[in-house]
BAVEX-180784 format. One record per residue (C-alpha): residue number from 1; residue in three letters; x, y, z. Coordinates in steps of 0.02 Angstrom, whole numbers. Example, Ala and Ser with C-alpha at 12.3 -4.5 7.8 and 13.67 -1.06 7.14 Angstrom:
REM BAVEX-180784
<atom i="1" aa="ALA" xx="615" yy="-225" zz="390"/>
<atom i="2" aa="SER" xx="684" yy="-53" zz="357"/>
***
This chain:
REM BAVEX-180784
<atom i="1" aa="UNK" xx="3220" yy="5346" zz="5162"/>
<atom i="2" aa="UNK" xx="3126" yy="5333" zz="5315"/>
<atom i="3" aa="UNK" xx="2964" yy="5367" zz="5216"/>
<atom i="4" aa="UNK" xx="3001" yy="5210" zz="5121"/>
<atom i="5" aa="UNK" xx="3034" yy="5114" zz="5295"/>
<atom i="6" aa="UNK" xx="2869" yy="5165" zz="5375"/>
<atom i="7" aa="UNK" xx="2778" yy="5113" zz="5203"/>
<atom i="8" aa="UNK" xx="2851" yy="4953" zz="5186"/>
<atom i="9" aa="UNK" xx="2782" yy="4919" zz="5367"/>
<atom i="10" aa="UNK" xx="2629" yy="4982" zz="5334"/>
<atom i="11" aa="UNK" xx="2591" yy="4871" zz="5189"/>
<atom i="12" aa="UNK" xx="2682" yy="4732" zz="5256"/>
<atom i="13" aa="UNK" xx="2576" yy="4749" zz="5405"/>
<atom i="14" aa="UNK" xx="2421" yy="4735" zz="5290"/>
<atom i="15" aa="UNK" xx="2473" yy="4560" zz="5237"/>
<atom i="16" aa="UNK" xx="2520" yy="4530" zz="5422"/>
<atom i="17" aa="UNK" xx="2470" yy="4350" zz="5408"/>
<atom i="18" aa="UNK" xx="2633" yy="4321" zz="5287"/>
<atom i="19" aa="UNK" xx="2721" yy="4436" zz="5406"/>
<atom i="20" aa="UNK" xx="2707" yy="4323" zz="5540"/>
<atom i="21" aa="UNK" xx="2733" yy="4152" zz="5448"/>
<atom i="22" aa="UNK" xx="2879" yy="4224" zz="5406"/>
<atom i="23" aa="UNK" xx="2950" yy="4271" zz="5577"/>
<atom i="24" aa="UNK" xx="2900" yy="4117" zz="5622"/>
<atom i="25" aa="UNK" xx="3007" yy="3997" zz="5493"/>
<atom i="26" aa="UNK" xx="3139" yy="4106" zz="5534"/>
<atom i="27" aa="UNK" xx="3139" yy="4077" zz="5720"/>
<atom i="28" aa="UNK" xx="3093" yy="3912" zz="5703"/>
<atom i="29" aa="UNK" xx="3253" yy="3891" zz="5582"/>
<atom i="30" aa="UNK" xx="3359" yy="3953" zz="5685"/>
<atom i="31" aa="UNK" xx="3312" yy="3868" zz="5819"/>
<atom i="32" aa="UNK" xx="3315" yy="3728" zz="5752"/>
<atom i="33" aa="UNK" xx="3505" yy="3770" zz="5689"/>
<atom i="34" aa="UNK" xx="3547" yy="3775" zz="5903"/>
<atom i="35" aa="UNK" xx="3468" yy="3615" zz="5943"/>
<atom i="36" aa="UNK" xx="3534" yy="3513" zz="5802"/>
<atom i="37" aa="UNK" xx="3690" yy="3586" zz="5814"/>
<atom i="38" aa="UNK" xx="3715" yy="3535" zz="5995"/>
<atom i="39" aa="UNK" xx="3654" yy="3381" zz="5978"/>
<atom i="40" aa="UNK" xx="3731" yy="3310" zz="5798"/>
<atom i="41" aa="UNK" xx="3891" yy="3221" zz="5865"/>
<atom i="42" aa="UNK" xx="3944" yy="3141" zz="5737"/>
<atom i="43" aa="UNK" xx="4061" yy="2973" zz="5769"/>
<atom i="44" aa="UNK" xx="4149" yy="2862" zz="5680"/>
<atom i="45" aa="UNK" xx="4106" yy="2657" zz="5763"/>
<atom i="46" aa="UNK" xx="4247" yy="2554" zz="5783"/>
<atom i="47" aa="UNK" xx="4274" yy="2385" zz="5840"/>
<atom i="48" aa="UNK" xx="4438" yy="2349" zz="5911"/>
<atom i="49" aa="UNK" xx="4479" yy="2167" zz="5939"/>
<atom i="50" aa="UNK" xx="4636" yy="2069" zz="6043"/>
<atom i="51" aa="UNK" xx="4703" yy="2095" zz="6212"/>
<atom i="52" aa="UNK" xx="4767" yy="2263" zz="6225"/>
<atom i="53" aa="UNK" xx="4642" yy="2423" zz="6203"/>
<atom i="54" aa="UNK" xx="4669" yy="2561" zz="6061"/>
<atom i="55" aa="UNK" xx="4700" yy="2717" zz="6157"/>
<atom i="56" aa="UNK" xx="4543" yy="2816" zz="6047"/>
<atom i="57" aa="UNK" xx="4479" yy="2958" zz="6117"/>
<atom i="58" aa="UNK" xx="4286" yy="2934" zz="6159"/>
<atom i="59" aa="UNK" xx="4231" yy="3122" zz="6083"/>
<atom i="60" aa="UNK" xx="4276" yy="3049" zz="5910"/>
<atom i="61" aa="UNK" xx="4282" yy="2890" zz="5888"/>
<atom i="62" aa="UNK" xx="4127" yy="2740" zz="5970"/>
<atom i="63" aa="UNK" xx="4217" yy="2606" zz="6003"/>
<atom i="64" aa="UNK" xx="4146" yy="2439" zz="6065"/>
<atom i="65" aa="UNK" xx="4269" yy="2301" zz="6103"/>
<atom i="66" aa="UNK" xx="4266" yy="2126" zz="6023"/>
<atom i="67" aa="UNK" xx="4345" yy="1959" zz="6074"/>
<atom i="68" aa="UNK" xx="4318" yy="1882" zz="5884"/>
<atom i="69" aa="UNK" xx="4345" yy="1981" zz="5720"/>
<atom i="70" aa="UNK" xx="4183" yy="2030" zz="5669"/>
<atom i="71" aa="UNK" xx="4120" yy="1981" zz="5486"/>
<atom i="72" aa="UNK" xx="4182" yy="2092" zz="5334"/>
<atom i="73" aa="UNK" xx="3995" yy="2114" zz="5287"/>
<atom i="74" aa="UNK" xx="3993" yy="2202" zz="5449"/>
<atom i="75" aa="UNK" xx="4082" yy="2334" zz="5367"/>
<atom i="76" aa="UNK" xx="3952" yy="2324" zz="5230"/>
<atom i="77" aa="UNK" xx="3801" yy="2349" zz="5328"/>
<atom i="78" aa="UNK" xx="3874" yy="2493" zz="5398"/>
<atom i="79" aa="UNK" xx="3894" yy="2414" zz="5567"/>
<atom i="80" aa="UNK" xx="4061" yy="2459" zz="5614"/>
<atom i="81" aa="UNK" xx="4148" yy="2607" zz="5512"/>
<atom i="82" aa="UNK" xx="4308" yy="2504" zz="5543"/>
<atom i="83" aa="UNK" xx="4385" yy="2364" zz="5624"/>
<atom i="84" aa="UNK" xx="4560" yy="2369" zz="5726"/>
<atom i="85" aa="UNK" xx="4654" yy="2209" zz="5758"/>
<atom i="86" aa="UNK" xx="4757" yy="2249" zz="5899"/>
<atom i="87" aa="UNK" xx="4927" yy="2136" zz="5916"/>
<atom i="88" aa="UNK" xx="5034" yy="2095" zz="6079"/>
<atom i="89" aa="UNK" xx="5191" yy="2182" zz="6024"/>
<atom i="90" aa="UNK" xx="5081" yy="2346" zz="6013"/>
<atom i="91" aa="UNK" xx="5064" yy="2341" zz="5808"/>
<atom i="92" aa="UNK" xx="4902" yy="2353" zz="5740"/>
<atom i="93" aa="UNK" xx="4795" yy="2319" zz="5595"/>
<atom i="94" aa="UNK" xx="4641" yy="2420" zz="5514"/>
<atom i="95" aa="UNK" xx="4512" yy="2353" zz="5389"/>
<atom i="96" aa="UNK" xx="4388" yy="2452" zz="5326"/>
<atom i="97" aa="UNK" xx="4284" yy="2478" zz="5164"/>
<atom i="98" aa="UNK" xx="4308" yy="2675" zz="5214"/>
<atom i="99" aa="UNK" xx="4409" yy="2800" zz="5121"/>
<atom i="100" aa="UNK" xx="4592" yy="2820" zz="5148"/>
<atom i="101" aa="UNK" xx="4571" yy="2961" zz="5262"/>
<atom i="102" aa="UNK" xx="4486" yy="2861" zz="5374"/>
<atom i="103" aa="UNK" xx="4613" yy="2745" zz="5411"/>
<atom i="104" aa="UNK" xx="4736" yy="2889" zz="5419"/>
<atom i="105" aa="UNK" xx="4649" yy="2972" zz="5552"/>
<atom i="106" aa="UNK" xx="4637" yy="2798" zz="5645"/>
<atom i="107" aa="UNK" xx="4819" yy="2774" zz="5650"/>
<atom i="108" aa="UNK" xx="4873" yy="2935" zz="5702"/>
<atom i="109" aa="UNK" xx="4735" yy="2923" zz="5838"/>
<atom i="110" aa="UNK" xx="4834" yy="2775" zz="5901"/>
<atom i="111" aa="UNK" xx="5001" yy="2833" zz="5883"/>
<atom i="112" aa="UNK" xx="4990" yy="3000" zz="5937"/>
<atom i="113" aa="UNK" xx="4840" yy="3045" zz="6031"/>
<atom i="114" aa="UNK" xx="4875" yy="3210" zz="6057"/>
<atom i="115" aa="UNK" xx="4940" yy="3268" zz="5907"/>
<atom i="116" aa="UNK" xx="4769" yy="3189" zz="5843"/>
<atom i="117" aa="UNK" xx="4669" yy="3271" zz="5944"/>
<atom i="118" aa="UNK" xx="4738" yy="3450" zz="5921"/>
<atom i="119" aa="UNK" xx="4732" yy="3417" zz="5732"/>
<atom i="120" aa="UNK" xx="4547" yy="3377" zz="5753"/>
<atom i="121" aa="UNK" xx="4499" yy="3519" zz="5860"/>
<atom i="122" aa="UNK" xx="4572" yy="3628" zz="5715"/>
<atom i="123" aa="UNK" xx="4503" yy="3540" zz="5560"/>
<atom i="124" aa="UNK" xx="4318" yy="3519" zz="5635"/>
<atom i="125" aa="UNK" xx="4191" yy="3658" zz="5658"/>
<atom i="126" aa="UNK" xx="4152" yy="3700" zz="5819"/>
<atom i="127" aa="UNK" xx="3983" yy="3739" zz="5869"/>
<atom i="128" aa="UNK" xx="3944" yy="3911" zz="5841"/>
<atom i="129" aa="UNK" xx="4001" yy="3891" zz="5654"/>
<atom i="130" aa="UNK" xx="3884" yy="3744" zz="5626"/>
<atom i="131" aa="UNK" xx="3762" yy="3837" zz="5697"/>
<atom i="132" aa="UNK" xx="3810" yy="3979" zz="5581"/>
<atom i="133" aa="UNK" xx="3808" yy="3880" zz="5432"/>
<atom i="134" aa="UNK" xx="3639" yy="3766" zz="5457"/>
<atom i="135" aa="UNK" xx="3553" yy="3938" zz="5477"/>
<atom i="136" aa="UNK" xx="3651" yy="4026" zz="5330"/>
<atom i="137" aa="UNK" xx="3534" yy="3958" zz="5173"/>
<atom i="138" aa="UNK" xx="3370" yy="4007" zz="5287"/>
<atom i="139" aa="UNK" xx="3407" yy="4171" zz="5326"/>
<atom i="140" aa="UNK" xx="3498" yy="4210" zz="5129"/>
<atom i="141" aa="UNK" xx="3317" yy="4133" zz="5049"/>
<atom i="142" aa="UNK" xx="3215" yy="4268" zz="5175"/>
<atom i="143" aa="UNK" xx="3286" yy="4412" zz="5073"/>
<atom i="144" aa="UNK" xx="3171" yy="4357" zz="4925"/>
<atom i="145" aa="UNK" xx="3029" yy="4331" zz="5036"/>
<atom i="146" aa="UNK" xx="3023" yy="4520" zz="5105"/>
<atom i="147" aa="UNK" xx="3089" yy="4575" zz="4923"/>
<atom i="148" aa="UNK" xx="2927" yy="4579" zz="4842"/>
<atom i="149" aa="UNK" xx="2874" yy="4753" zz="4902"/>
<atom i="150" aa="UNK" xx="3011" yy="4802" zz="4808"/>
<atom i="151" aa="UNK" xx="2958" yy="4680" zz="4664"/>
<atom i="152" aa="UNK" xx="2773" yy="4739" zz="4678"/>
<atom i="153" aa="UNK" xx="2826" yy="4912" zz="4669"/>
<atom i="154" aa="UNK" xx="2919" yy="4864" zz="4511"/>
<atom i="155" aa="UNK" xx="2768" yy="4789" zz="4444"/>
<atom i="156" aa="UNK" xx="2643" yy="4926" zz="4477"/>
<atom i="157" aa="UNK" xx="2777" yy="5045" zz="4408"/>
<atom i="158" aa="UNK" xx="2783" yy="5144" zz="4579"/>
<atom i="159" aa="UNK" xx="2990" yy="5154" zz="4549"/>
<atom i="160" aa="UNK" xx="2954" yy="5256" zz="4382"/>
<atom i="161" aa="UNK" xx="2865" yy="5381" zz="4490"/>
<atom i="162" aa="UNK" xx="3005" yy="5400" zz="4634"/>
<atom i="163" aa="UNK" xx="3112" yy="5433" zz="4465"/>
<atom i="164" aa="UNK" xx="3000" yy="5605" zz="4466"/>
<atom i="165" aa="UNK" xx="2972" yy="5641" zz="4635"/>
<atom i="166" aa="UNK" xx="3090" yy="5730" zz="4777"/>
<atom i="167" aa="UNK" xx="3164" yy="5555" zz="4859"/>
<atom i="168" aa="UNK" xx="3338" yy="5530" zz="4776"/>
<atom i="169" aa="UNK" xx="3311" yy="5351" zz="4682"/>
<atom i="170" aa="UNK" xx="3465" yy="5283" zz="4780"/>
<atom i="171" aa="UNK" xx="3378" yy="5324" zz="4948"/>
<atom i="172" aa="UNK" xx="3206" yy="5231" zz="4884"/>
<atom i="173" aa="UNK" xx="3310" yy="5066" zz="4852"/>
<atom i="174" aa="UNK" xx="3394" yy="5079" zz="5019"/>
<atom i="175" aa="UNK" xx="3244" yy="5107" zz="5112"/>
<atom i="176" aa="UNK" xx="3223" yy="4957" zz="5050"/>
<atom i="177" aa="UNK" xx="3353" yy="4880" zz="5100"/>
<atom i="178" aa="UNK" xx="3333" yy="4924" zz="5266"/>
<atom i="179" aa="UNK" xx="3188" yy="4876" zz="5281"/>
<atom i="180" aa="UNK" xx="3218" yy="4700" zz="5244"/>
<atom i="181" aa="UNK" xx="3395" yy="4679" zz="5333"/>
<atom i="182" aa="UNK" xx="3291" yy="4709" zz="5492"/>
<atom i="183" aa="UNK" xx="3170" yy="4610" zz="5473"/>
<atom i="184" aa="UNK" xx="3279" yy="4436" zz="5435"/>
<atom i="185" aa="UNK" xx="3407" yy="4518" zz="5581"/>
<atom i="186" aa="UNK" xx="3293" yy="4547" zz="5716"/>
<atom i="187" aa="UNK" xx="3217" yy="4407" zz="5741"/>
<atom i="188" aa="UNK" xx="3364" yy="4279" zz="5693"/>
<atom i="189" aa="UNK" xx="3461" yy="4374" zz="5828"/>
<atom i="190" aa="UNK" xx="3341" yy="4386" zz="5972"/>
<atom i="191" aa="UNK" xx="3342" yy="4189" zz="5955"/>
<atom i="192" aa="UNK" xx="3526" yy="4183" zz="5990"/>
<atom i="193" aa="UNK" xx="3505" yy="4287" zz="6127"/>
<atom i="194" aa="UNK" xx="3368" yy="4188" zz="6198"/>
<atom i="195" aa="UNK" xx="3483" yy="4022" zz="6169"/>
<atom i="196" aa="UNK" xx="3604" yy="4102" zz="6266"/>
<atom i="197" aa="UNK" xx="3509" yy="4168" zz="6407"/>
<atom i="198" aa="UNK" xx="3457" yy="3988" zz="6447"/>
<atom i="199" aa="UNK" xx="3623" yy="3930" zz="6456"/>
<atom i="200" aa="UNK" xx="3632" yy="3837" zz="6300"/>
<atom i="201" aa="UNK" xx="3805" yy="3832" zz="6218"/>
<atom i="202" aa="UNK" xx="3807" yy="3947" zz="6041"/>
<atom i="203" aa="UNK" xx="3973" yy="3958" zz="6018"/>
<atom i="204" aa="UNK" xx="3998" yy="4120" zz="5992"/>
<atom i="205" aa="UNK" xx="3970" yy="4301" zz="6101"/>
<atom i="206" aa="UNK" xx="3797" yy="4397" zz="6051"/>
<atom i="207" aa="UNK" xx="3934" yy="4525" zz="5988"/>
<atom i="208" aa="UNK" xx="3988" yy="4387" zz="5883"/>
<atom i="209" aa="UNK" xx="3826" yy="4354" zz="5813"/>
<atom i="210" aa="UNK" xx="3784" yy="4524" zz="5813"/>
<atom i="211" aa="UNK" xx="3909" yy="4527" zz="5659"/>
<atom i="212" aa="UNK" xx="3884" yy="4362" zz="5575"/>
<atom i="213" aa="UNK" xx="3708" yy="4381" zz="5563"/>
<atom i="214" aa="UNK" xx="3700" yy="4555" zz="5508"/>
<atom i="215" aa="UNK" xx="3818" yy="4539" zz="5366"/>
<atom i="216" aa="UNK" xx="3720" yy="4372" zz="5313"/>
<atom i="217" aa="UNK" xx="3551" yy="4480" zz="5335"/>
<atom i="218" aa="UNK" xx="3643" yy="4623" zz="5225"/>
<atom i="219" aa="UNK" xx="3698" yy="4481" zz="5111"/>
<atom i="220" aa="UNK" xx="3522" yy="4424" zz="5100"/>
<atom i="221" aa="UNK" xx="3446" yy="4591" zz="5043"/>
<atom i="222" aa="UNK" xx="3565" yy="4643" zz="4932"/>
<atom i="223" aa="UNK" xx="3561" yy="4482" zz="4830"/>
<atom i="224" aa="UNK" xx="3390" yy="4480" zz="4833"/>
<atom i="225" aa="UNK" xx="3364" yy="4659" zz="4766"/>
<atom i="226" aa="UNK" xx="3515" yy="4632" zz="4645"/>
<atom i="227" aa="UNK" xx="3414" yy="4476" zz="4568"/>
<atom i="228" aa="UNK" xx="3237" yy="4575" zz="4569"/>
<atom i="229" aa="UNK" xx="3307" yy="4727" zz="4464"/>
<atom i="230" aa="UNK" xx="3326" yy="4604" zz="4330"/>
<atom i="231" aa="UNK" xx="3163" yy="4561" zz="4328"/>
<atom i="232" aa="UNK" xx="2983" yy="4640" zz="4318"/>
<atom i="233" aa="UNK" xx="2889" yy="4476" zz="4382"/>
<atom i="234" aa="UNK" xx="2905" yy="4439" zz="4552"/>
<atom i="235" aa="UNK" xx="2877" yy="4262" zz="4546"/>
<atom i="236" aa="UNK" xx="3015" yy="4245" zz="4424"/>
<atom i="237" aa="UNK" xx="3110" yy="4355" zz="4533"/>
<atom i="238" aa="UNK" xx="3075" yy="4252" zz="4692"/>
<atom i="239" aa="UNK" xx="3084" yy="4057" zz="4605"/>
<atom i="240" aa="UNK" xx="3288" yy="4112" zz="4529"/>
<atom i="241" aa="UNK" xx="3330" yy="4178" zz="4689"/>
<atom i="242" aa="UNK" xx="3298" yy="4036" zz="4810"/>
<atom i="243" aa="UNK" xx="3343" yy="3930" zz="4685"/>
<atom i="244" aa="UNK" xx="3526" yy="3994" zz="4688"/>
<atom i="245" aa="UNK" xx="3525" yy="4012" zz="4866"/>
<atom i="246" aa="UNK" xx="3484" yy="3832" zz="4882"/>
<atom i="247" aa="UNK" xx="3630" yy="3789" zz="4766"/>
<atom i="248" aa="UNK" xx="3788" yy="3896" zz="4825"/>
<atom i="249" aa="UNK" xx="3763" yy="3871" zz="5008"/>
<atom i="250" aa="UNK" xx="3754" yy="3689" zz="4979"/>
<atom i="251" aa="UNK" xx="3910" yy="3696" zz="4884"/>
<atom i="252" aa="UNK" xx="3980" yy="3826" zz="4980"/>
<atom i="253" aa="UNK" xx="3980" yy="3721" zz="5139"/>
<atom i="254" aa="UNK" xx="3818" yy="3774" zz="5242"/>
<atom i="255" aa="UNK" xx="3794" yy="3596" zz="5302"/>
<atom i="256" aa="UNK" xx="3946" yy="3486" zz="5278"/>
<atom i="257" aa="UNK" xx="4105" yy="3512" zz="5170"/>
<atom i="258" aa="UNK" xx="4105" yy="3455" zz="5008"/>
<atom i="259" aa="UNK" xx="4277" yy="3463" zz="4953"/>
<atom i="260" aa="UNK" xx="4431" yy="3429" zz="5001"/>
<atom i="261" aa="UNK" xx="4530" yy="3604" zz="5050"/>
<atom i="262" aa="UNK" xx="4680" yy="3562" zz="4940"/>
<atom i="263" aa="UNK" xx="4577" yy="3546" zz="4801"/>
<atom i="264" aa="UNK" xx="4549" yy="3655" zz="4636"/>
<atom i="265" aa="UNK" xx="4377" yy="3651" zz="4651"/>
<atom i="266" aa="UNK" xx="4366" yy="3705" zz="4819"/>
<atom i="267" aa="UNK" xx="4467" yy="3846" zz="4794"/>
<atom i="268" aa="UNK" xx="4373" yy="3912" zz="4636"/>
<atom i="269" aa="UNK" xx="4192" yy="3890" zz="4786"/>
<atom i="270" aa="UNK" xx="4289" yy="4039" zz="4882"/>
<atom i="271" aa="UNK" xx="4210" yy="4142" zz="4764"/>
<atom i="272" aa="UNK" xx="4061" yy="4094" zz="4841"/>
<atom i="273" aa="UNK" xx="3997" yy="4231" zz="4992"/>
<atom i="274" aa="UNK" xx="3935" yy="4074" zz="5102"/>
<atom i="275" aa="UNK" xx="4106" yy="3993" zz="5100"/>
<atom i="276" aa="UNK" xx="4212" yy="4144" zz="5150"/>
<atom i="277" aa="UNK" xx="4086" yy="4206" zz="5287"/>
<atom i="278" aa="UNK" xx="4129" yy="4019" zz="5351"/>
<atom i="279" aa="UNK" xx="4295" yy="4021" zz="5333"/>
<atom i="280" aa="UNK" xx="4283" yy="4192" zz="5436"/>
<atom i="281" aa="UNK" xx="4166" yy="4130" zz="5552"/>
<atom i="282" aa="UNK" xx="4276" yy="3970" zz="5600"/>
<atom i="283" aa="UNK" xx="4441" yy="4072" zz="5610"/>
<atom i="284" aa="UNK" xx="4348" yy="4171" zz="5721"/>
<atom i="285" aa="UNK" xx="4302" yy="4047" zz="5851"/>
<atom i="286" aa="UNK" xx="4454" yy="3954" zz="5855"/>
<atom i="287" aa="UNK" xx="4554" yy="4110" zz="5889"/>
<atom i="288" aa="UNK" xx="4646" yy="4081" zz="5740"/>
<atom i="289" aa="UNK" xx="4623" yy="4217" zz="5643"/>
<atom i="290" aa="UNK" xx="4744" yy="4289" zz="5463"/>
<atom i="291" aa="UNK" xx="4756" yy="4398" zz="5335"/>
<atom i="292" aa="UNK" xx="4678" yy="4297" zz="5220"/>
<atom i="293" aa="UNK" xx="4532" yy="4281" zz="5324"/>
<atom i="294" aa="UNK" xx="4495" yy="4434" zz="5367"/>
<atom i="295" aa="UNK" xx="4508" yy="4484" zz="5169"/>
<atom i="296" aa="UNK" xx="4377" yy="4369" zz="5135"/>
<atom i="297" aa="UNK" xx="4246" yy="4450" zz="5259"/>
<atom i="298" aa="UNK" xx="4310" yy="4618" zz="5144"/>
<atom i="299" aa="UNK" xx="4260" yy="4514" zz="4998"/>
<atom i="300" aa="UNK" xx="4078" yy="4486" zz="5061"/>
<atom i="301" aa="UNK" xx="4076" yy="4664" zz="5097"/>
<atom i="302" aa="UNK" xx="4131" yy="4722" zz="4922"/>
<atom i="303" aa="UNK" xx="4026" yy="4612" zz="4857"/>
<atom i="304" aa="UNK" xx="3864" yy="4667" zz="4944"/>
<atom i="305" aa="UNK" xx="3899" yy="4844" zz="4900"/>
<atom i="306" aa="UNK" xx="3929" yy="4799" zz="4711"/>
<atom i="307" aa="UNK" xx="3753" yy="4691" zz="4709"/>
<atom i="308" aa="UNK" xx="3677" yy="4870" zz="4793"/>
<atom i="309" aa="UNK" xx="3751" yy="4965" zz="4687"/>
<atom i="310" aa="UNK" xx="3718" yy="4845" zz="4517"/>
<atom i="311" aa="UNK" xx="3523" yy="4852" zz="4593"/>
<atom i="312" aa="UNK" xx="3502" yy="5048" zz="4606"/>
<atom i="313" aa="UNK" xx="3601" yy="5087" zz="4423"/>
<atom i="314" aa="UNK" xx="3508" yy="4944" zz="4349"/>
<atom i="315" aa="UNK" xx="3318" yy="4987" zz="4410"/>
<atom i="316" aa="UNK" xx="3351" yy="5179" zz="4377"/>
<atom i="317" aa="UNK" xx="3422" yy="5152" zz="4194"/>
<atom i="318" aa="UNK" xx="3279" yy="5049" zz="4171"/>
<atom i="319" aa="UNK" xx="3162" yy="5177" zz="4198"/>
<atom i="320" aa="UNK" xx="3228" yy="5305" zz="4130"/>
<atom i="321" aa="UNK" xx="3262" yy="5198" zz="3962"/>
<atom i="322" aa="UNK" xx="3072" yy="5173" zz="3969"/>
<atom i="323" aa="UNK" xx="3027" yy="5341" zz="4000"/>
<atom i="324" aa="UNK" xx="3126" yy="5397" zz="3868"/>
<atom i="325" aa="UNK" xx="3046" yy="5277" zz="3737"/>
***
């Protein structure tokens, strides 16, 4: 196995030009993850008009207080997210072209304040998950970057000669593996650790992220070599495999949520890896972690051993089937 390791440097090291690009993107993703992150606050505008003031807490909601109703096409342009009418006897109105939830939130930010703001604090990512999640799709597409020694090998029909040789054909893929889990860990980490060194806010402890990252890294290499021992062409390999990526982490919540959690659909996207490891990962900082939870970090788990073990069975038959031919 360690053979394999040292090889895979070696060659990558003769394309070290890709090598490096590669790094790069991946620190530069990252880092970008941390800045965006802490600076994407996200608010809803309100106006509030009539003598008293709506009691809206400032971290949520930018208010800006009116003495006349502003215009309905207000609400149209996107000026103001919502308009409150406050009354003398302490009742209220809301317009807004919004959804529902909207003006759901808005009353029972008025109302009860701190019942609100607990409720937010629970239903809202914090920061380390966001940062978590904006770096999830880059880090998952760097497994079929690195994968195609393994696809060139495939190629060149170097795996057909491990079949023959003294390395057990398990301990060639892993080597693999390896390999590649380092290289999108390493770097993606040593970013975090930098963040946090210079006092910016990651939301999580380096332990933390220690853990995240390295399933997500094992995540990314398994898939990858899972989708590559399907295929002899790297290119066809590489193309399916971001291409998937892309898809199930925006569905599975990388950036925003795009489902409502009491729906059908968003239960059958648990399936997907990227929405448990979020699930975990927000549980996790909010100190509010279950069962169910930590079952679906065992899922991710299980299901990066079955992709492993679907990659070695499927590239050995394979060669074997042709040998035998």
């Amino acid at each position: 196995m360690l053979t394999i390791i040292k090889n895979d440097w070696k060659r990558m090291w003769e394309i070290k030009g890709a090598l490096i690009l590669a790094v790069c993107l991946t620190i530069i993703s990252v880092a970008a993850a941390i800045l965006l992150t802490n600076k994407a606050v996200v608010k809803g505008n309100i106006a509030v008009v009539g003598e008293s003031k709506a009691n809206l807490d400032s971290h949520y909601f930018d208010v800006t207080y009116l003495k006349k109703k502003p215009a309905e096409s207000k609400l149209i342009q996107n000026r103001y997210d919502a308009v409150i009418t406050m009354k003398k006897d302490g009742s209220f109105t809301i317009d807004t072209i919004k959804s529902d939830d909207l003006r759901n939130e808005l009353e029972n930010a008025i109302q009860n304040p701190e019942a609100f703001q607990d409720t937010k604090m629970q239903s809202e990512r914090r920061i380390g998950t966001n940062i978590f999640g904006y770096m999830m799709m880059f880090l998952l597409m760097q497994g079929s970057l690195y994968a195609r020694l393994f696809a060139e090998d495939k190629e060149k029909h170097v795996a057909e000669r491990i079949l023959v040789s003294p390395i057990p054909f398990h301990n060639y893929i892993f080597g693999h593996g390896i390999f590649m889990t380092s290289l999108i860990f390493i770097p993606s980490f040593l970013v975090v650790a930098v963040a946090s060194i210079f006092g910016i806010d990651i939301g999580f402890s380096l332990l933390q992220y220690a853990v995240l990252i390295g399933v997500l890294s094992l995540l990314s290499t398994a898939f990858a070599l899972f989708v590559n021992s399907f295929f002899n062409v790297s290119d066809t390999a590489n193309m399916i495999c971001n291409s998937v990526v892309v898809l199930t982490s925006v569905l599975g919540g990388s950036f925003y949520s795009v489902t409502k959690e009491s729906s059908i659909f968003n239960k059958l996207l648990h399936f997907l890896p990227q929405k448990d490891l979020l699930a975990f990962a927000d549980a996790w900082e909010k100190n509010s972690m279950t069962n169910m939870k930590q079952y679906e970090l065992i899922y991710v788990i299980l299901l990066i051993v079955v992709l492993l073990a679907i990659a070695v069975l499927r590239t050995r038959r394979e060669y074997i089937y042709s040998r035998s031919e």
